[in-house]
N, C-alpha and C positions, 0 to 999 in steps of 0.2 A: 279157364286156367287160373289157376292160385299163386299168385306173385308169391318169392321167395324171399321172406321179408331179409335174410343174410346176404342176398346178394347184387351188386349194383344195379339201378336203375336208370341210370343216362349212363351214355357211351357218347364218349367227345369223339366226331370223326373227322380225320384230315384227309385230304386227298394230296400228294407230292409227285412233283417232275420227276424224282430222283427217290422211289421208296424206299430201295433197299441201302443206300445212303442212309436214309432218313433213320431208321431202326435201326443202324450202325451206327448213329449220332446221337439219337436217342437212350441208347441202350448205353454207349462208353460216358455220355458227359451227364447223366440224371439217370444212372442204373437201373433202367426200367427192365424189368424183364420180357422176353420174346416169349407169350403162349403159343401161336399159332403164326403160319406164314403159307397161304394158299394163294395161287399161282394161274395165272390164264395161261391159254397154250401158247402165246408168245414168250410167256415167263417172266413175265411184268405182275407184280402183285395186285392179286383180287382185291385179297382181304389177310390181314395181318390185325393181330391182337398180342396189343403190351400189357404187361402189369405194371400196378403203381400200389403196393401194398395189399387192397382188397378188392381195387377199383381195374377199369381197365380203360385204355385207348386203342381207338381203333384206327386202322387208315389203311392208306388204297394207292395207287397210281395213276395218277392224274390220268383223266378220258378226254376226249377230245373234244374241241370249247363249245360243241352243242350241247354237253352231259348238265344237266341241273343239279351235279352234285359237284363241278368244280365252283365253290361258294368266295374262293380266295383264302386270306389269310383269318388267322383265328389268335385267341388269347385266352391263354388255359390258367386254371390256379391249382395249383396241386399244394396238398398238403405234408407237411414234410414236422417232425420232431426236432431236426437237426438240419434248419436252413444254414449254417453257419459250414459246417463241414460237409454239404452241399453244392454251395457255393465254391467251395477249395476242390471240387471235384469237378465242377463245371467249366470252371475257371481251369483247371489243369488239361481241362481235354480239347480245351479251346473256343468255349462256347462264347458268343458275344454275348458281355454279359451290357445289359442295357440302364437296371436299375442296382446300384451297391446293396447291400444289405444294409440294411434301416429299422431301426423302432419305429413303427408306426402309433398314430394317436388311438386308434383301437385295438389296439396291444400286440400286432403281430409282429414278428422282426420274416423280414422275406428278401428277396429279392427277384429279379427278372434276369432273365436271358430269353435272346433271339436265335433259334435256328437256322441251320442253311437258307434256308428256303421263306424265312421270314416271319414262321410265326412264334409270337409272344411265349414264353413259357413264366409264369411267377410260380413262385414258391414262399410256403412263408406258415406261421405257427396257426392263424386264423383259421376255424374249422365251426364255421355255422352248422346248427342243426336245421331241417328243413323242417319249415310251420306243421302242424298237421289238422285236415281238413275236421271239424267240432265232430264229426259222425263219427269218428274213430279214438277219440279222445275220452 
């Protein structure tokens, strides 16, 4: 199969106590948008898919502490044009926010917030490209 050079290739996954909280916090305080939202027969989320401009996040409902996919908390960096009036959205919807906005010494101005549930969100102007292996170069 032929990878789609247009479209993402890592998918950050979270798994949350409280999914559909999660996606409702996600979605009002960092306007992520809701692609998909699929459902076990309890009605607890399978699998849920956010957008974040071209990229996506994924997450799940926390299973029960034998699952190898409850990893704990995580620390994401999303890239954003406009961490300044991000920040004033995050901040309005109540998100803790943990690091202020700052100029960084590698030029990025970002900041962090924590969600419910505890993990890391930063955001900020930094958008490395990723190296690429000599045989394709």
């Amino acid at each position: 199969m032929a990878l789609n050079q247009n479209a993402p290739t890592v998918f950050p996954t979270l798994s949350y106590d409280d999914a559909d909280a999660a996606i409702a916090f996600l979605t009002g305080a960092f306007g992520m948008v809701p692609a998909e939202v699929a459902r076990d027969a309890e009605g607890r989320v399978n699998h849920a898919v956010l957008g974040w401009h071209h990229d996506v996040i994924m997450l799940s409902s926390r299973r029960d502490e034998s699952s190898p996919f409850n990893t704990g908390k995580a620390v994401l960096y999303l890239v954003t044009e406009d961490p300044d009036a991000l920040h004033g959205k995050a901040e309005a919807a109540g998100a803790e926010i943990v690091l202020g906005l700052v100029d960084q010494p590698y030029g990025s101005r970002e900041f962090a917030a924590r969600d419910p549930e505890g993990n890391m969100w930063c955001f900020g102007t930094y958008q490395p490209a990723a190296p690429q292996p000599a045989e394709s170069r």
